[in-house]
Structure formats: structure tokens, C-alpha cells
C-alpha positions as CSV (number, residue, x, y, z in Angstrom):
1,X,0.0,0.0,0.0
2,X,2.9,2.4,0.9
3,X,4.9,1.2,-1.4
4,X,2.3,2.3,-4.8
5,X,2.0,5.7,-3.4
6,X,5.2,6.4,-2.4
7,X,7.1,9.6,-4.1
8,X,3.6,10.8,-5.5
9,X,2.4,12.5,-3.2
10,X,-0.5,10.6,-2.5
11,X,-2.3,9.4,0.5
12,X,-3.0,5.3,0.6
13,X,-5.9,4.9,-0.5
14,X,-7.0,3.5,2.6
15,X,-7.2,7.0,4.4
16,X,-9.5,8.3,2.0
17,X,-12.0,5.6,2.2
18,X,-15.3,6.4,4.3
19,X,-15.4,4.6,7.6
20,X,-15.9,4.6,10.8
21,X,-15.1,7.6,13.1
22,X,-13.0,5.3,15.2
23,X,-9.6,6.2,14.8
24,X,-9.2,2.7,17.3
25,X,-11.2,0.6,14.2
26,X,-9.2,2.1,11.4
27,X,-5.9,0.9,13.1
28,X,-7.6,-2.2,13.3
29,X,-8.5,-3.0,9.8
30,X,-5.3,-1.2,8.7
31,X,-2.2,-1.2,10.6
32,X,-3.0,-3.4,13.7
33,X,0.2,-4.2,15.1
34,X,0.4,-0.7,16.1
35,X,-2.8,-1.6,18.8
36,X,-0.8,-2.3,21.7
37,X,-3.5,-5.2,22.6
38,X,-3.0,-6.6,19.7
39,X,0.8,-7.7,20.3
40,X,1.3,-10.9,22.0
41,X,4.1,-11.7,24.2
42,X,6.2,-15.4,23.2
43,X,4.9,-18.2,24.9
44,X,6.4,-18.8,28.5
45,X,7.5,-15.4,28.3
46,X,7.6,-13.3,31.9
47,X,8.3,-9.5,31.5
48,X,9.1,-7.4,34.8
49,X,8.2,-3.9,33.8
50,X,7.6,-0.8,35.6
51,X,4.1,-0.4,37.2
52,X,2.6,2.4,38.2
53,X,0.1,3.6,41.0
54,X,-1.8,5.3,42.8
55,X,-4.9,7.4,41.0
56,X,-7.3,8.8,43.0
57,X,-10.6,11.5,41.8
58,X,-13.0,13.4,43.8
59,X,-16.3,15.1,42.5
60,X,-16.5,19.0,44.0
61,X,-19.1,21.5,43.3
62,X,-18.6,22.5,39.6
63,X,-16.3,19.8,38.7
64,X,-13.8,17.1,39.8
65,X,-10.2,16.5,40.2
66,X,-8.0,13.8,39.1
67,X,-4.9,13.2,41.2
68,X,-1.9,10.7,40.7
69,X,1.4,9.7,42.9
70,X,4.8,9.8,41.0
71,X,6.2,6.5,41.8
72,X,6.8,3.6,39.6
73,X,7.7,0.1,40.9
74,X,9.5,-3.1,39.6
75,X,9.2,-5.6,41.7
76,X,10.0,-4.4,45.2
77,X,12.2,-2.0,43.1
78,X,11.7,1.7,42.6
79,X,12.0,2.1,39.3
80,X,11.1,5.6,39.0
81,X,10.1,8.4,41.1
82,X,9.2,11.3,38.8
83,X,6.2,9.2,36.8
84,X,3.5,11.3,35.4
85,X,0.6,9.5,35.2
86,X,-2.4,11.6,35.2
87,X,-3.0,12.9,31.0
88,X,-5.6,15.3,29.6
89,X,-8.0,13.1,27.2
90,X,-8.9,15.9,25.5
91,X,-10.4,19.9,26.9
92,X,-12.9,18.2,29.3
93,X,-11.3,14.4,30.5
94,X,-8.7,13.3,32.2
95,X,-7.1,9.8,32.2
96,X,-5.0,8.3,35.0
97,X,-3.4,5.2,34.6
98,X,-2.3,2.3,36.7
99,X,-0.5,-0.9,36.2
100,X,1.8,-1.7,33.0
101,X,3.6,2.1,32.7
102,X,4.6,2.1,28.9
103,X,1.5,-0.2,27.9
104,X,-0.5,2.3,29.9
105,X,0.9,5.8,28.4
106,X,0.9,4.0,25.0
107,X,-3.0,3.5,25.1
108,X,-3.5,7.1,26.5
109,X,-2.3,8.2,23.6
110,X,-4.2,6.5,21.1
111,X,-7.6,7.3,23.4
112,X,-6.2,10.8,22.7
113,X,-6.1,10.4,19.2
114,X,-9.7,8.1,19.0
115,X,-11.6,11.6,20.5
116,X,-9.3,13.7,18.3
117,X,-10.0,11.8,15.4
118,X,-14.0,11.7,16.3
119,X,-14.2,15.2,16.6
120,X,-12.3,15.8,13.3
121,X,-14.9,13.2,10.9
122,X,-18.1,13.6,13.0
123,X,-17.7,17.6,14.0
124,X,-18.7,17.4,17.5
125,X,-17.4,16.7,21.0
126,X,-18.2,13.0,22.1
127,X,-20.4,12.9,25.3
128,X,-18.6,12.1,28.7
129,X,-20.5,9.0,28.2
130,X,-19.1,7.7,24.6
131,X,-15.7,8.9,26.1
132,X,-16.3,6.5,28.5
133,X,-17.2,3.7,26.6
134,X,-14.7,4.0,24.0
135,X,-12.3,3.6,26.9
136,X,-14.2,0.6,27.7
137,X,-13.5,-0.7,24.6
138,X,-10.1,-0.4,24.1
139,X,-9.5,-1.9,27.7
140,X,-11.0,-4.9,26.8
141,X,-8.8,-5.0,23.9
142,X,-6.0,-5.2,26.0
143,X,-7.5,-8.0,28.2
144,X,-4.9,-10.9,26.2
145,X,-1.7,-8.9,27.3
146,X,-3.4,-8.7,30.7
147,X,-3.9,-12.0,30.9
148,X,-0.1,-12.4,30.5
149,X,0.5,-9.8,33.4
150,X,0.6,-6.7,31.6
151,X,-2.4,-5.0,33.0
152,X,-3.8,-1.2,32.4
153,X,-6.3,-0.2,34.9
154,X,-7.2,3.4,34.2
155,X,-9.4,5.8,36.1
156,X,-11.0,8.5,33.7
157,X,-12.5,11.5,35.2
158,X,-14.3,14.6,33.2
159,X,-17.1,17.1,32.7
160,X,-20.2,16.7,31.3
161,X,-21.2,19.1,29.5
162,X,-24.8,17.9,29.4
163,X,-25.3,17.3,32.7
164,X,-22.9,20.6,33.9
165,X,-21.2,18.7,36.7
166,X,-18.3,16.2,36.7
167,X,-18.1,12.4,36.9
168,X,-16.0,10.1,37.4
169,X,-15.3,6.0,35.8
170,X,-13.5,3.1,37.3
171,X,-12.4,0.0,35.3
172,X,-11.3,-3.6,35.6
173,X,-8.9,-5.5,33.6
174,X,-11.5,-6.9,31.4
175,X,-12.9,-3.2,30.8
176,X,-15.3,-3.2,33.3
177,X,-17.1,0.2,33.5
178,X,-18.8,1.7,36.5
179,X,-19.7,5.2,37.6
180,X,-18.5,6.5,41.0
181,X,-20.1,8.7,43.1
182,X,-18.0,11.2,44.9
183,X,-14.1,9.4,44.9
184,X,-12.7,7.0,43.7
185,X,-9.0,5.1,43.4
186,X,-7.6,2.8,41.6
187,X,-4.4,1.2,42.0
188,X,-2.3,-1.0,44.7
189,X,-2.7,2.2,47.6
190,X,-6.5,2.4,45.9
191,X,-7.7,0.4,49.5
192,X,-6.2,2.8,51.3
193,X,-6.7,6.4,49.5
194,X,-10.2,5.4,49.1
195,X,-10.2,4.7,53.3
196,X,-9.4,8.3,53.6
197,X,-11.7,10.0,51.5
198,X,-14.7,8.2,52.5
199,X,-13.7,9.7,55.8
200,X,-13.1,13.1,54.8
201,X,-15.6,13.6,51.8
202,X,-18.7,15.2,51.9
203,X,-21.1,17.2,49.5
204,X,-20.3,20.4,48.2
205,X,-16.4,20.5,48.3
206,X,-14.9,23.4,46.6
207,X,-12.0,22.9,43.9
208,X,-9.1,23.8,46.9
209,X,-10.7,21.5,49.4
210,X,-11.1,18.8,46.6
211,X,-7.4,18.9,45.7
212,X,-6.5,18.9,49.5
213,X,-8.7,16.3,49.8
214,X,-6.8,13.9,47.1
215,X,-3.9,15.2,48.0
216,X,-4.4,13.7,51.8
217,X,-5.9,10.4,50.2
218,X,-2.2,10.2,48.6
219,X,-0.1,10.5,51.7
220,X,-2.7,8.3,53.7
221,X,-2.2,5.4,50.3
222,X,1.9,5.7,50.9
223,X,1.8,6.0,54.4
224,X,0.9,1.8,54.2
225,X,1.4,1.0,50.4
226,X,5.4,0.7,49.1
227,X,4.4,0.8,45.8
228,X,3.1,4.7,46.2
229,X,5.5,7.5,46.9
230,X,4.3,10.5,49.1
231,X,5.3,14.4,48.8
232,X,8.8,13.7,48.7
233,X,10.3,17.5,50.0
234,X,13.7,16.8,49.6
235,X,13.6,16.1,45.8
236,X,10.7,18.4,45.2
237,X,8.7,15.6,43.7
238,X,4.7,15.8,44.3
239,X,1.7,14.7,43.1
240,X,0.2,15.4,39.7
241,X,-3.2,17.6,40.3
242,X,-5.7,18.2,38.2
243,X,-9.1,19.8,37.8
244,X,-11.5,19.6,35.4
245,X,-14.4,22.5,35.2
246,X,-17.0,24.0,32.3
247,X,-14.0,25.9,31.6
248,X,-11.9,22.8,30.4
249,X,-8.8,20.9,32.0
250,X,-6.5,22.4,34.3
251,X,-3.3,21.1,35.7
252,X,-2.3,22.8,38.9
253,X,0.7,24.2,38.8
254,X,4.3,23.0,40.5
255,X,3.5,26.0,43.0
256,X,-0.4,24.9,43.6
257,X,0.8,21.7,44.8
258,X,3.8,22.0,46.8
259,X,1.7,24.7,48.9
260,X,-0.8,22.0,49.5
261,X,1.6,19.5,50.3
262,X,3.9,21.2,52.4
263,X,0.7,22.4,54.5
264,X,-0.3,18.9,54.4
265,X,3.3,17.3,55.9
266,X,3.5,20.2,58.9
267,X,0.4,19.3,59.8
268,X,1.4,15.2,59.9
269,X,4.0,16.7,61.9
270,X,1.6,16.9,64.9
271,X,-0.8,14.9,63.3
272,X,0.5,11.8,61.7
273,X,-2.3,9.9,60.9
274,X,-4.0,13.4,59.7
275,X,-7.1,15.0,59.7
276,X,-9.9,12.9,61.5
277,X,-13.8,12.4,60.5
278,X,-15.7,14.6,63.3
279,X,-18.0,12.4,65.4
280,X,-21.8,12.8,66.0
């Protein structure tokens, strides 16, 4: 196909056929080795390859926030501490991603693509909804390299413009969907960050008490889980933050966050197990 059009300056003739606004299917039909769920690993084959948690979300009044730790692991190795794992989908989503790190940013980037390439053929935004599900879908495409111990289990979070408020999606392995009210986590701290919000949530959170809020989950999830790296102050390494409002993504900056974790370790200081739930 390359080969016929090459030096002409003509496109394959395979990007100017009508199809399907799924940038995902045309990879498919056309090129799809480059699917990361469609590669297979050789049989008996073990890879040890970094892995990355912990993602946590919280819904506050006018949107939410999407939150992720910076530590990758390899075994009971730290294979990186400066990990980003938190993406912007597209103006009004957010991805975080936990488990397999290169499979993971690999597949953000083609769900990147898949609502870019929507929005280009069909003219519109995708609901929060189709977002969702196309996520869905190209999780359980991956659920053969999971099977074989690659696994990407991603928490998407964004605002719906239909609904005006923001949501928030958890996944399993074999693309599992369901919507969560209020917080969620996923990842190997995800028992523990989710511990600590359901004790410090509540209705009606504004965006600086929501970012706290996730911020805390964070500590609370490497306070007891290896694989998740807390504030680190020494290196200047701290959480990814981000909120996502009618106004589109934001990603706090360096300065946002260090304020909110530096408030957040003094007050460990004296409080170590942090803020508590107040009692009836």
C-alpha cells in the first residue's frame, strides 16, 4: 500500500476511504500491530516492567479532580520516582493510569487520538459517556496482554457538558465500567486512599478543598502501600493535580501543589495519621 503511493504525493488509498469515526477501528482493519492489545508476548515469556500507582478523583461542586502519585515500581524495586501518570483526554477528560507504565501511556495516547480523530470526521465533541465507553473498549482489547501480566487499569474523570457537573469512571482488567459517586481510586494504595476519603468527603467540596482532599488520600495510600510515593520535599517531587471545570482541564501548577503538600506534611507533623472524621 505504501509502497504504490510512495514519491507521489498521495495518501493510501485506505485514508480516503469512508469509515468509521473510530480512529481505534481504522488501526484495526489497517495497521494493527500498532494496537498495543493486539501484540502478543512469546509463549512462556515473563516480562518485569515498571508499574505504576496510585490514582485517585473526587467530584466538587462544579467539577472534579484527578490526582496521581509519581512512583513507579519493579518488583520491590523503585524504578522511578518522577512518573506522570495523570493525561488530559482531550479539553474536558482526564485519564490516570495504573499498572503496566509504557503499555499504559501508550494507550493514553491512542484514546487521545480516537476523541481527536471523532471530533475531526463527525464535527462534535463526544459525550462524557461515549468517552467512556470508547475507553471501555479499548481496555478490553488489552484484556490478552493482561492476561499475561501486563495490565492497564485506568481511572477516567471529566465534565459533562450535558449534565454541567463532573463524573468520574473506574475499570477492571477486562474493561469493566462503572460510575462513582463522589471518589474514587484505583491502584495498589486504591484500598487505602479510598479509606481516607470516604472519611473526609462530603457534598459540596470546593476545587481547593477537593485537591486537599486527594492530595491527603495520597499521603494516607503511601503511608501503608510501598508501591506509592508520598510528597517527597527533599527532591521536590509531588503529586500530579488536576481539575476539570465548564472551563476545560487544568493542571495545577508546581507551585499549587507544593503549597498544598507542604501544609499537608507540617500538619502530619503533629498529626500523623492526619485530619480525623468529626464524630456525632
Amino acid at each position: 500500500m505504501e509502497a504504490n503511493t510512495r514519491g507521489t504525493g498521495r495518501l493510501p488509498a485506505a485514508f480516503l476511504t469512508p469509515g468509521s469515526s473510530s480512529f481505534v477501528d481504522f488501526l484495526a482493519e489497517h495497521r494493527p500491530e500498532l494496537i498495543p492489545g493486539h501484540r502478543g508476548l512469546p509463549a512462556g515469556a515473563v516480562i518485569e516492567a515498571p508499574h505504576g500507582t496510585t490514582i485517585v478523583a473526587a467530584v466538587f461542586d462544579g467539577g472534579v479532580v484527578i490526582a496521581g502519585d509519581r512512583r513507579a515500581t519493579m518488583g520491590n524495586v523503585i524504578a522511578q520516582r518522577d512518573m506522570e501518570k495523570v493525561f488530559p483526554a482531550d479539553e474536558y477528560s482526564a485519564v490516570g493510569i495504573a499498572g503496566t507504565a509504557g503499555l499504559a501511556i501508550e494507550m493514553v495516547r491512542l484514546f487521545q487520538l480516537e476523541l481527536e480523530h471523532y471530533e475531526k470526521i463527525e464535527g462534535a465533541v463526544l459525550s462524557l459517556e461515549g468517552k467512556a465507553n470508547r475507553l471501555t473498549a479499548m481496555i478490553r482489547g488489552n484484556l490478552g496482554m493482561a492476561m499475561q501480566g501486563l495490565a492497564v487499569v485506568p481511572l477516567f474523570a471529566g465534565y459533562d457538558l450535558d449534565l454541567g457537573r463532573g463524573r468520574i469512571f473506574n475499570y477492571d482488567v477486562t474493561g469493566g465500567r462503572s460510575e462513582e459517586r463522589g471518589f474514587a481510586a484505583t491502584g495498589s494504595g486504591s484500598v487505602f486512599a479510598r479509606g481516607s476519603m470516604k472519611k473526609l468527603y462530603r457534598d459540596g467540596l470546593t476545587a481547593d478543598q477537593a485537591a486537599m482532599l486527594v492530595v491527603q488520600a495520597l499521603y494516607d495510600a503511601a503511608d501503608d502501600d510501598s508501591a506509592t510515593g508520598g510528597p517527597d520535599l527533599a527532591r521536590k517531587i509531588f503529586p500530579i493535580v488536576s481539575l476539570i471545570t465548564e472551563d476545560g482541564f487544568r493542571r495545577l501548577t508546581d507551585a499549587e501543589v507544593t503549597e498544598i503538600a507542604v501544609a499537608i506534611t507540617d500538619e502530619r507533623r503533629s498529626h500523623p495519621n492526619g485530619p480525623q472524621a468529626p464524630l456525632l
